[in-house]
C-alpha positions as CSV (number, residue, x, y, z in Angstrom):
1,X,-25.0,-12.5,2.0
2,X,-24.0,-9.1,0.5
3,X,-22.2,-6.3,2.0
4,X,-24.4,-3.4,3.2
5,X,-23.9,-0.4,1.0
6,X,-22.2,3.0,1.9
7,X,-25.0,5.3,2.9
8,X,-25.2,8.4,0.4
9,X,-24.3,11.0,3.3
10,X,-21.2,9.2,4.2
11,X,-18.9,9.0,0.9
12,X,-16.0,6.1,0.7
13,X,-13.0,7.5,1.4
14,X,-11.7,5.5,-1.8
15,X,-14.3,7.5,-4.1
16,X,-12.6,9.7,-6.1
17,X,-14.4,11.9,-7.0
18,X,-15.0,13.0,-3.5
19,X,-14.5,16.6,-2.8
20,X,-11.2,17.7,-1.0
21,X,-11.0,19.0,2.0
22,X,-11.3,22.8,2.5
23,X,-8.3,22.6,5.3
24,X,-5.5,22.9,3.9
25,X,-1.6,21.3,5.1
26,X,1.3,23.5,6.5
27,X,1.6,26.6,4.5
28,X,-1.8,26.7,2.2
29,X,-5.0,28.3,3.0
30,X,-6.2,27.5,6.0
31,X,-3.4,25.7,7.0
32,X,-1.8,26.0,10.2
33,X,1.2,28.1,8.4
34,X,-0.8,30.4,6.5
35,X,-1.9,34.1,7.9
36,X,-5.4,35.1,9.2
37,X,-6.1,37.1,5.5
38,X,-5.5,33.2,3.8
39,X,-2.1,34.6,2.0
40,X,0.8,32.1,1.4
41,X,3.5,32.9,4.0
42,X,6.7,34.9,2.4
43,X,9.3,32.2,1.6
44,X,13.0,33.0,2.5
45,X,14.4,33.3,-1.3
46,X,11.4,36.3,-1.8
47,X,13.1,37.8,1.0
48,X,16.8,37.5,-0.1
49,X,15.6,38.5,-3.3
50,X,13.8,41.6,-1.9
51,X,16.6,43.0,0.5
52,X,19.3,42.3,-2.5
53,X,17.2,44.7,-4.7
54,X,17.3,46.9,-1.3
55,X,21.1,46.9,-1.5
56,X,21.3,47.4,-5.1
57,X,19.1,50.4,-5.2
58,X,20.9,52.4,-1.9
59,X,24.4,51.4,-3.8
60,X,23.0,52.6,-7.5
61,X,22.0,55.9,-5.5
62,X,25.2,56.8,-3.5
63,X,27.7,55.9,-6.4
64,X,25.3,58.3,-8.8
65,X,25.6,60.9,-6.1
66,X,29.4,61.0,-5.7
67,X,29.4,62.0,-9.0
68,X,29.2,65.4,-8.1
69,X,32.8,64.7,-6.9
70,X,34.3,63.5,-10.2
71,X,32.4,66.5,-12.1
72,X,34.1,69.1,-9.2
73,X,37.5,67.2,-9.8
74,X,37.5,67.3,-13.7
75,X,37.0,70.6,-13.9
76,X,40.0,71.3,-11.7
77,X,42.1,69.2,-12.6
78,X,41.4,69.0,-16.7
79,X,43.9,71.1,-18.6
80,X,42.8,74.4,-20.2
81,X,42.3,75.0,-24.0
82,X,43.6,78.4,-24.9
83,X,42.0,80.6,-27.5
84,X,42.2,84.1,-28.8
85,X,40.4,85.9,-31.4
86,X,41.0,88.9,-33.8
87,X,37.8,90.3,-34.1
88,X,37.1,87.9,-36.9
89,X,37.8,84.6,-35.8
90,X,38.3,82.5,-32.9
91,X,41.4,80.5,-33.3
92,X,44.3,78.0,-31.0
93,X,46.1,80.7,-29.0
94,X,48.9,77.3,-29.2
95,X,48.1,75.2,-32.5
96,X,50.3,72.5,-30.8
97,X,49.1,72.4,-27.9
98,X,47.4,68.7,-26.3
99,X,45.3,70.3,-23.8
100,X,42.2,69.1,-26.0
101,X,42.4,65.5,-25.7
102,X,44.0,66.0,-21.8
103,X,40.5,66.8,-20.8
104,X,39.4,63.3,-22.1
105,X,42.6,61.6,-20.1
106,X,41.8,63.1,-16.9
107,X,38.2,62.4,-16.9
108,X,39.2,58.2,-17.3
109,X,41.9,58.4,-15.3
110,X,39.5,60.3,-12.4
111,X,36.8,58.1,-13.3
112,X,38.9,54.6,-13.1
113,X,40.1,55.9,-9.7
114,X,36.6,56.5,-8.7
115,X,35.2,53.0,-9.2
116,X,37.9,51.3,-8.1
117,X,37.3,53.2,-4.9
118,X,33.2,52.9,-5.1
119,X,33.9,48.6,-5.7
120,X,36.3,48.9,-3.0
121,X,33.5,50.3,-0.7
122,X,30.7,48.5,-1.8
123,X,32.8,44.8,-1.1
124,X,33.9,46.6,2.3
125,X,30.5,47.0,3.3
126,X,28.8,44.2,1.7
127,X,30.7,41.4,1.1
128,X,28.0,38.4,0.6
129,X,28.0,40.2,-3.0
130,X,25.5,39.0,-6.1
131,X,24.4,40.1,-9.1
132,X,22.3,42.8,-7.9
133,X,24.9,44.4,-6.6
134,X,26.8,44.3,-9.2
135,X,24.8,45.3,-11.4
136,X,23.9,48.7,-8.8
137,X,27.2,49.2,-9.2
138,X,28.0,49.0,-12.5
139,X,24.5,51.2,-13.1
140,X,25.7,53.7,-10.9
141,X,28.9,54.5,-11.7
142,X,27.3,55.2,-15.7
143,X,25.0,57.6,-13.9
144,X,27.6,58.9,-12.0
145,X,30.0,59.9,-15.2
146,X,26.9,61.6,-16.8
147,X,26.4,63.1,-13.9
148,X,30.1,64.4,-13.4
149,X,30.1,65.1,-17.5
150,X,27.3,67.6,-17.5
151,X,28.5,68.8,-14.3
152,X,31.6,69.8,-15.3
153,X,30.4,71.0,-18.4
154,X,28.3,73.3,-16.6
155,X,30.7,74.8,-14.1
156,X,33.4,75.2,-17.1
157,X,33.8,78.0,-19.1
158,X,31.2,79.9,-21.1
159,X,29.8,77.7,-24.0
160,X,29.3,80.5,-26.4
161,X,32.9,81.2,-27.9
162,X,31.7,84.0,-29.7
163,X,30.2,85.8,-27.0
164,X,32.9,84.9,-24.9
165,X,35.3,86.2,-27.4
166,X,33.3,89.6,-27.9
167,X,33.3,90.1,-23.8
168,X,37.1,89.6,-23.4
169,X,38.1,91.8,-26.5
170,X,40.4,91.1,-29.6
171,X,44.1,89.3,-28.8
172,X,43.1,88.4,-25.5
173,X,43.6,84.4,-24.7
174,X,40.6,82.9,-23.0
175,X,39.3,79.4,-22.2
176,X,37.6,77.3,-24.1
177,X,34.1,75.1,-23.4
178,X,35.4,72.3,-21.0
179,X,34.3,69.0,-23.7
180,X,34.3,65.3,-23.3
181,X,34.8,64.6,-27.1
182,X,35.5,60.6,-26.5
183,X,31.7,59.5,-25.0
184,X,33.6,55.9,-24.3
185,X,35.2,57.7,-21.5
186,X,31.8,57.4,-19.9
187,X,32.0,53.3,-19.5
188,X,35.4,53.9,-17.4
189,X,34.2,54.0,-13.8
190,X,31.1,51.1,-14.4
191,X,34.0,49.0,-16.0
192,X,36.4,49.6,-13.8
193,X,34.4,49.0,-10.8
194,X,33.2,45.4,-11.7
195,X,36.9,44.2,-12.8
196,X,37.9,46.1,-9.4
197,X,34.9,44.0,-7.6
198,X,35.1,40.5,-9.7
199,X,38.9,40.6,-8.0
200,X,38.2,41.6,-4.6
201,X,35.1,38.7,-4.9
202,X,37.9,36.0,-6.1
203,X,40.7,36.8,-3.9
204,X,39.1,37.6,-0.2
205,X,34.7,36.5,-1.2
206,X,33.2,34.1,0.9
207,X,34.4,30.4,-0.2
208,X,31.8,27.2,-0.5
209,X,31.8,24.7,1.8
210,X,33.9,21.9,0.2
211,X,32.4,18.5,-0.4
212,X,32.3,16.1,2.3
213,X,33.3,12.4,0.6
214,X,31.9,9.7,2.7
215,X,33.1,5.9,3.4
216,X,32.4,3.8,0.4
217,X,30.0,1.2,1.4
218,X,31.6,-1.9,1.9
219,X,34.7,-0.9,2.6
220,X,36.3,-0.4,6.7
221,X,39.4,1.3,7.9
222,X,41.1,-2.2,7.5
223,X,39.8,-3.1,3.5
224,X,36.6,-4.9,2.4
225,X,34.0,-6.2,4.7
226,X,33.3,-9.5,4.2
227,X,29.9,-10.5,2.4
228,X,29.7,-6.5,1.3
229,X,30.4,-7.6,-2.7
230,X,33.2,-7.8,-4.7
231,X,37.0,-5.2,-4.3
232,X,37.1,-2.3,-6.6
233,X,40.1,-4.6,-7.7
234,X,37.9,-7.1,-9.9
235,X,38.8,-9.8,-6.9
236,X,35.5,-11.2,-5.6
237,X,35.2,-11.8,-1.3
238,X,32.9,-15.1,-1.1
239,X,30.2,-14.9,1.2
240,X,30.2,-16.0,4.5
241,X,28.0,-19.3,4.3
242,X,25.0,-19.0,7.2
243,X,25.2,-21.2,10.5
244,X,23.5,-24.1,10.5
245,X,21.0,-25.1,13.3
């Protein structure tokens, strides 16, 4: 006697080549976890990723902006270059003077103080920290020195000497173009903000839960449980023989 045979509008559910179902499980189309428009459901690293981008961008933005500040600050606080002129040429009304590279000193020293402030603020505010933020950070205090730079540069004194010279009349001392002739002073604030922000992070940041150790198996408050396999010490426990009926 033989076994009946699977009629063809029923398929074995060991054929495999049977075609899968069109409902899906929790979180694929047509799953119970998937929206009405069939779309996978956001998972919750898309959104951490998404809201530390948020962060980063509203930190690049506001550090960029106070810019404005360090510009204003460098071009009253940055020492003067004196010149004069005798109708002919423009010369150093003091030939030994250091007021040239004192423009460059204050603009580190203002920007240094700057992003040590700006980390300060940003770990205030957020403290969970990352790499986004960091690098918002880092970005905007670059922005924010060019910013400042061409700010200050703008604000300064004339930037035609010759003209300048012509309008003020021969032995008269003037001021010369506010420069920044050391461009590396422009990595002062983004650097000093992350060293200012990598300490902040490793002395007060959020710590990691420590490591739970567990019991080692086998072993009790007491010492080894009989029958549970030999000591740690080499020394073997013999098992404990069964009962007999």
């Amino acid at each position: 006697m033989t076994a009946p045979l699977t009629p063809p509008h029923q398929p074995s559910s060991n054929d495999p080549w049977q075609t899968p179902p069109k409902w899906g499980g929790p979180g694929r189309p047509g799953g119970p976890g998937a929206s009405q428009s069939g779309a996978l459901p956001e998972s919750q690293e898309e959104r951490n990723l998404r809201s530390d981008l948020l962060r980063a961008a509203v930190v690049t933005v506001l550090v960029t902006v106070a810019g404005i500040g360090l510009g204003l600050l460098w071009l009253w606080l940055a020492p003067r270059v004196p010149l004069i002129s005798d109708s002919t040429a423009v010369f150093l009304s003091d030939s030994e003077g250091e007021e040239a590279i004192g423009a460059d000193g204050t603009f580190v020293l203002l920007a240094l103080a700057f992003g040590a402030l700006s980390a300060a603020l940003v770990f205030l505010f957020q403290r969970r920290g990352g790499i986004a933020l960091v690098v918002g950070l880092a970005l905007g205090g670059l922005l924010g020195s060019l910013l400042a730079w061409r700010l200050g540069v703008w604000l300064g004194p004339d930037q035609d000497v010759v003209a300048h010279a012509r309008a003020v009349g021969k032995g008269v001392v003037f001021d010369a173009p506010l420069q920044l002739r050391a461009k590396g002073a422009l990595l002062a604030w983004p650097l000093g903000a992350m060293a200012v922000h990598l300490g902040l992070t490793a002395l007060f940041g959020p710590r990691d839960p420590e490591p739970e150790w567990g019991v080692f198996p086998g072993w009790a408050a007491g010492g080894p449980v009989p029958g549970a396999g030999p000591s740690p010490a080499g020394g073997g426990v013999p098992p404990v023989p069964p009962a007999e009926s």
